[in-house]
N, CA, C and O of each residue as an XYZ file, in Angstrom:
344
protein
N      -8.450    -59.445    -19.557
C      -8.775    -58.532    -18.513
C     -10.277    -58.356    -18.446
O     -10.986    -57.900    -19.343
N     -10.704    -58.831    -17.116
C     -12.072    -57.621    -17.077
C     -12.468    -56.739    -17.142
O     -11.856    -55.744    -16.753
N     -13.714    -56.679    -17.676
C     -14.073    -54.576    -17.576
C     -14.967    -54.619    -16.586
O     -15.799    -55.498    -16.358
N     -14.691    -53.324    -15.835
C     -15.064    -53.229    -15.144
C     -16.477    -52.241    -15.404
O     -16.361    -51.307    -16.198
N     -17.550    -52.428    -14.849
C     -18.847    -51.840    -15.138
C     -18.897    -50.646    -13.627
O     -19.533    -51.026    -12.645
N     -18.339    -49.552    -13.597
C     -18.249    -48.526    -12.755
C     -19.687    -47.336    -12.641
O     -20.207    -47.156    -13.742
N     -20.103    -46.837    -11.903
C     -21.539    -46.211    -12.218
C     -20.494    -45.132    -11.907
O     -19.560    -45.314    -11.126
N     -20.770    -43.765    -12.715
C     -20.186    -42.625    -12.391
C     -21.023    -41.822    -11.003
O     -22.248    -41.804    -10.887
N     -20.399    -41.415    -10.373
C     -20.940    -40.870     -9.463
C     -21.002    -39.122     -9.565
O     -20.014    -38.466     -9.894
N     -21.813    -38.746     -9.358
C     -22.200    -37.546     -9.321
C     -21.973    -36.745     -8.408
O     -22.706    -36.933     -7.437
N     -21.028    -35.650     -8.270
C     -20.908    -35.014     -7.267
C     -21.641    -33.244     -7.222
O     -21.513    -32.175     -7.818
N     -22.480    -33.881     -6.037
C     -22.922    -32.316     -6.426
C     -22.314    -31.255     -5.635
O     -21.933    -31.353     -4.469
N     -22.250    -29.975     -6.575
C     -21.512    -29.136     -5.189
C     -22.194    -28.105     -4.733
O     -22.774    -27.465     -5.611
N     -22.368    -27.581     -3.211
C     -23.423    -27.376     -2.722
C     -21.999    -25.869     -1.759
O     -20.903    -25.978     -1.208
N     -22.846    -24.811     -2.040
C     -21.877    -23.481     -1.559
C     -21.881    -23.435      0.054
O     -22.929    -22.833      0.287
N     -21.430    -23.666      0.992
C     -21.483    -22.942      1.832
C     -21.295    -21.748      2.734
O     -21.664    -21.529      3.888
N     -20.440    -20.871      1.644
C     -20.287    -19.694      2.513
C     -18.579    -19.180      2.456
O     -18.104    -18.101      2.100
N     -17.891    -20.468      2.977
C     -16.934    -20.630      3.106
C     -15.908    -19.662      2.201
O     -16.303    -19.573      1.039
N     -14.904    -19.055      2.427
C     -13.704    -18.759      2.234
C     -12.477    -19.261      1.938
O     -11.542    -18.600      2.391
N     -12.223    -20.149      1.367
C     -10.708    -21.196      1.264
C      -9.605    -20.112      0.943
O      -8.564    -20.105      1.600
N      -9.828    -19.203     -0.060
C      -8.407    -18.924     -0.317
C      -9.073    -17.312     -1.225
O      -9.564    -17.285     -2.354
N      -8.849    -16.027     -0.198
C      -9.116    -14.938     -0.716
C      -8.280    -14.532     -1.783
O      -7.093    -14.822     -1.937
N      -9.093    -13.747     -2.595
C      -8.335    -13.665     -3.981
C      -8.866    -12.058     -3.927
O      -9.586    -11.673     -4.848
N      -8.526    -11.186     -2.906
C      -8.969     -9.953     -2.847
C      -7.630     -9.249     -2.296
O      -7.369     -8.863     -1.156
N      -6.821     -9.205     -3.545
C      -5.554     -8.991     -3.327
C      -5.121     -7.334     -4.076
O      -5.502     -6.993     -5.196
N      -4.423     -6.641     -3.328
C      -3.963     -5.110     -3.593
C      -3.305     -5.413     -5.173
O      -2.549     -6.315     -5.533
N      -3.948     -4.216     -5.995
C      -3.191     -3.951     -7.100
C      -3.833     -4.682     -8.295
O      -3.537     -4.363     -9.447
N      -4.660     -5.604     -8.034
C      -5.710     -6.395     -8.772
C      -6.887     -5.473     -9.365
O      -7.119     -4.496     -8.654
N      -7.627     -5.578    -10.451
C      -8.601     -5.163    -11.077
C     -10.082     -5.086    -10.536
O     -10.947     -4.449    -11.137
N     -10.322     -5.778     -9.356
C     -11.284     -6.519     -8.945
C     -10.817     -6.038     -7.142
O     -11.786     -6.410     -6.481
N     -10.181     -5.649     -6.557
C      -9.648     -5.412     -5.605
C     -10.934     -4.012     -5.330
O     -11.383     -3.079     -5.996
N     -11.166     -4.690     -3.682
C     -12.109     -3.487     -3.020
C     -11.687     -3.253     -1.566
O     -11.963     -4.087     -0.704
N     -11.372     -2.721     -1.434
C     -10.660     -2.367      0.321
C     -11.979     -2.408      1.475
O     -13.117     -2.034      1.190
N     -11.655     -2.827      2.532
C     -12.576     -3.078      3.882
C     -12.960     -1.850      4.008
O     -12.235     -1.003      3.487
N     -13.701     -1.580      4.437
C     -14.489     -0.288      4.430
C     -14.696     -0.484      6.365
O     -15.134     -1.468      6.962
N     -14.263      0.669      6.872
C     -14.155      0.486      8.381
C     -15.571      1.200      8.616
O     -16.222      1.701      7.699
N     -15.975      1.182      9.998
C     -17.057      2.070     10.861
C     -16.847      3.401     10.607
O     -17.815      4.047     10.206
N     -15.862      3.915     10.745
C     -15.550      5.272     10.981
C     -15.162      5.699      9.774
O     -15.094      6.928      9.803
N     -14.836      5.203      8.578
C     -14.401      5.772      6.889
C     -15.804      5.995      6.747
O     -16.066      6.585      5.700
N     -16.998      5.658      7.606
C     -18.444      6.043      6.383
C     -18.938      7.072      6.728
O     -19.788      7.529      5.964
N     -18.561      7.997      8.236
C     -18.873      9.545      8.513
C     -18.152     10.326      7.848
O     -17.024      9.886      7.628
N     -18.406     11.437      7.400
C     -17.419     12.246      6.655
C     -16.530     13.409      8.071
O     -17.156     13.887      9.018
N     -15.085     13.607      7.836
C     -15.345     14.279      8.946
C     -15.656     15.961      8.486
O     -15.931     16.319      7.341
N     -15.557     16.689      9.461
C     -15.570     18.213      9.490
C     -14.482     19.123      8.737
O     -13.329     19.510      8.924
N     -15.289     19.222      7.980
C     -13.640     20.445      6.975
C     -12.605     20.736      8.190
O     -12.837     20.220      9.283
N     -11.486     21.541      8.011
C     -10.526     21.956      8.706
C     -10.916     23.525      8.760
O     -11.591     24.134      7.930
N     -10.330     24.027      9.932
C     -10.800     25.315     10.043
C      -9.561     25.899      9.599
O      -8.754     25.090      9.140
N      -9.102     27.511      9.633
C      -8.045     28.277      8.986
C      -6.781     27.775     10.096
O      -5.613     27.737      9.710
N      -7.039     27.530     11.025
C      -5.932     27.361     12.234
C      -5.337     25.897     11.869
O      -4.164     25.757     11.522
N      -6.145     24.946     11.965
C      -5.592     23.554     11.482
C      -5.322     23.613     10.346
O      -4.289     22.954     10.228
N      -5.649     24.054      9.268
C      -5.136     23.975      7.785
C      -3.798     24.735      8.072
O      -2.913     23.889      7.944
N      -3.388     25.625      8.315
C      -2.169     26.189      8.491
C      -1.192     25.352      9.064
O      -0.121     25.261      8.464
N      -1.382     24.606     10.303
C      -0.791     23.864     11.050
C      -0.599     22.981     10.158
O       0.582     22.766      9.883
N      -1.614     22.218      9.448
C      -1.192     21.296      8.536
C      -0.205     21.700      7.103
O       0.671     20.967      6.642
N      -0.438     22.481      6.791
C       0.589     23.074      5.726
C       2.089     23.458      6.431
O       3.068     23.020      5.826
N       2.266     24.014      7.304
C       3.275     24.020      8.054
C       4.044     22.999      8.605
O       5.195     23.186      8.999
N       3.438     21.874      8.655
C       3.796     20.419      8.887
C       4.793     19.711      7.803
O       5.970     19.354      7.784
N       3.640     19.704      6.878
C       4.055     19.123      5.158
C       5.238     20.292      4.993
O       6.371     19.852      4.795
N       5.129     21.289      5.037
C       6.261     22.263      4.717
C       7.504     21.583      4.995
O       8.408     21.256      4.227
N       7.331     21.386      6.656
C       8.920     21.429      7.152
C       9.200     20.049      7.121
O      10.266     19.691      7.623
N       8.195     18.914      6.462
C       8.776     17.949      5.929
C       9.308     17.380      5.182
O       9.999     16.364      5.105
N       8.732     18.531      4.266
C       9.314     18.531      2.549
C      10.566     19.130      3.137
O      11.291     18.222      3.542
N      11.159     20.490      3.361
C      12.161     20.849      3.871
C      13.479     20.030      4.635
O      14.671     20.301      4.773
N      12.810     19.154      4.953
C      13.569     18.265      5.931
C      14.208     16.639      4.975
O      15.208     15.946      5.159
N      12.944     16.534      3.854
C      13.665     15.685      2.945
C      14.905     16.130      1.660
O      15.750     15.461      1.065
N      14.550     17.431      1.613
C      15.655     18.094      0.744
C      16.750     18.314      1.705
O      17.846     17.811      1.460
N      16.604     18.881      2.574
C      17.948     18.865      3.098
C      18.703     17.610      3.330
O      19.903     17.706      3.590
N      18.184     16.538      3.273
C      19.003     15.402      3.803
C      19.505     14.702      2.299
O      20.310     13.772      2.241
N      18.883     15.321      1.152
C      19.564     15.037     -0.149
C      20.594     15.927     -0.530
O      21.537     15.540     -1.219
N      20.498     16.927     -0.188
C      21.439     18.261     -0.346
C      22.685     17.417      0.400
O      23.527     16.674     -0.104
N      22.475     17.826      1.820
C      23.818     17.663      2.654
C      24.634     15.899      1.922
O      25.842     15.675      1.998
N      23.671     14.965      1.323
C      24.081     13.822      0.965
C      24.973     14.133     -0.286
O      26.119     13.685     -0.314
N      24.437     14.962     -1.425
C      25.129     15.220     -2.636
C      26.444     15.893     -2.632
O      27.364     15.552     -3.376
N      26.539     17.278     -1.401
C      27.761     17.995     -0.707
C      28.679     16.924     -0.366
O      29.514     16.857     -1.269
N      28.917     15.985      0.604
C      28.679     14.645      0.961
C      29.969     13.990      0.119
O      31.168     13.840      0.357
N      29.025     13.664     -1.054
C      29.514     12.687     -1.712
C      30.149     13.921     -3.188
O      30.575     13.229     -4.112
N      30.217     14.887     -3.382
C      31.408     15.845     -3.795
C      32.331     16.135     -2.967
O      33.473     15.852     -3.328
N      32.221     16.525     -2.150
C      33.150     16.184     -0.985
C      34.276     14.897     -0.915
O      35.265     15.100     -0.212
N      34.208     14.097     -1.342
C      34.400     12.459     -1.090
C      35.271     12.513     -2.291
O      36.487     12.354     -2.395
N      34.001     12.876     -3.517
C      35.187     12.776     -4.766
C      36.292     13.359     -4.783
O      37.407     12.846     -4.687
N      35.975     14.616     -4.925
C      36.923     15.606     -4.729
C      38.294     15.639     -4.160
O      39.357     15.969     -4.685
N      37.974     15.149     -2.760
C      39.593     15.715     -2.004
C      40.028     13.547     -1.547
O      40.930     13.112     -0.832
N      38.863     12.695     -2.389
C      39.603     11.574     -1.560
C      39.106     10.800     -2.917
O      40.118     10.134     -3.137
N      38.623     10.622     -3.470
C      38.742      9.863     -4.637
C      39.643      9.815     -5.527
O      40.597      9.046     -5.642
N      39.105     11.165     -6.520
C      39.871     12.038     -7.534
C      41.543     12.196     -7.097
O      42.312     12.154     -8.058
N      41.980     12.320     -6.141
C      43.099     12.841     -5.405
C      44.696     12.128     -5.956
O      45.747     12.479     -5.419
């Protein structure tokens, strides 16, 4: 067999900028979120009228998720009770 006398070639690598494959992924160590136009003004505290409104909001939402676990647990005693158990 011949040998072959090959010159190694040198590749140089030269950055352009480019993006191939983001590695700026949620839940990562290294993870930084886009920062929009409007996240860099701060806004205006809430006054006593909107803070209320807003607590009154969250209230009757919290309210609104218990009840739909309540009436679910009634529900499903209900179920056992007169059609399972039976």
């Amino acid at each position: 067999m011949k040998k072959q006398n090959k010159k190694k070639k040198i590749d140089t690598f030269e950055d352009d900028g480019r993006v191939i494959a983001p590695m700026n992924v949620d839940g990562m160590p290294w993870y930084t979120p886009k920062r929009s136009q409007t996240s860099d003004q701060e806004q205006p505290p809430l006054d006593k009228k909107e803070t209320r409104s807003f607590m009154f909001s969250a209230l009757l939402a919290a309210l609104l998720v218990s009840a739909v676990f309540i009436i679910a647990a009634a529900l499903l005693i209900l179920f056992a009770t007169k059609i399972w158990l039976k």
